[in-house]
N, C-alpha and C positions, 0 to 999 in steps of 0.2 A: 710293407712296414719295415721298418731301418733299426737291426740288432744294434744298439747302441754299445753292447759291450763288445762288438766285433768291429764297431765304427771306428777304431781308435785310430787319428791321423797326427801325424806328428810333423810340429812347425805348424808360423803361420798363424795368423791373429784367430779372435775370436774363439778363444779357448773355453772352455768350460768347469767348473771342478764339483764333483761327486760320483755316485760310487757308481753310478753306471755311464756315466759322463766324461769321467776325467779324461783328460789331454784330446778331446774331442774340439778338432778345426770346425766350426761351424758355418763357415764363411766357405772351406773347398767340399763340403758335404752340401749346403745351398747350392754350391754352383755346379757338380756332378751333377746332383740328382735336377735341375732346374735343365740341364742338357740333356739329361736322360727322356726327361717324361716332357721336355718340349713345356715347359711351365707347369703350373702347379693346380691351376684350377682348370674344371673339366664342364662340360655343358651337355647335359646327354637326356633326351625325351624322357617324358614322364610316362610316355604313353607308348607299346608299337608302333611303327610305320614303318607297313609294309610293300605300299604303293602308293600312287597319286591320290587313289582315292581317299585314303587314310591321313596323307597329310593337307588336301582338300580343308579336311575337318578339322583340323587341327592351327595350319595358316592359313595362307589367301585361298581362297575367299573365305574359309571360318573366322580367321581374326577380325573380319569386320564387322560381324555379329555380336562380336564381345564389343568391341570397340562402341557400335550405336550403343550398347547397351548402357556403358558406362558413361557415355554422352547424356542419355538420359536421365539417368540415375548413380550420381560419383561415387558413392558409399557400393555401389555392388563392383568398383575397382579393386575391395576388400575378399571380395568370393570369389571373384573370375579370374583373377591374376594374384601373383606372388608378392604383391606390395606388401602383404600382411607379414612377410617375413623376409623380407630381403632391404640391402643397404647397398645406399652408392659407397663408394669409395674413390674421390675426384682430386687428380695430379694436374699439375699447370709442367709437366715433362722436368720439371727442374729438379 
């Protein structure tokens, strides 16, 4: 997490103004911490794996399981996967 009142960067667009904000570059604190952590979003098991066997169950050949299932029955796409709470977010690169 990013002390904002320690963030203070001077110059340089994308300024901000309030009490734990002020004179904060927004734009060279994006681009630091975006170099830092190698982008910003993170993808990490819900579950251990701790060998083949564990993620066996988890992907191939466990995803195909889920996969018939939802072949059969669209609505259990609801239970078995994350549709219930997840969103695309779709760029044309421009």
């Amino acid at each position: 997490m990013v002390d904002l009142t320690e963030a203070r960067v001077a110059g340089g667009g994308g300024k901000s103004e309030g009490p734990a904000t002020e004179n904060v570059d927004w734009y060279s604190l994006a681009l630091h911490y975006s170099k830092y952590y190698a982008g910003k979003v993170d993808i990490i098991p819900k579950v251990p794996i701790t060998g083949l066997r564990d993620f066996s169950y988890w992907y191939t050949p466990g995803v195909a399981a889920v996969s018939l299932a939802i072949n059969k029955n669209k609505d259990l796409s609801f239970e078995l996967t994350g549709r219930w709470n997840t969103i695309a977010v779709v760029g044309d690169g421009s």
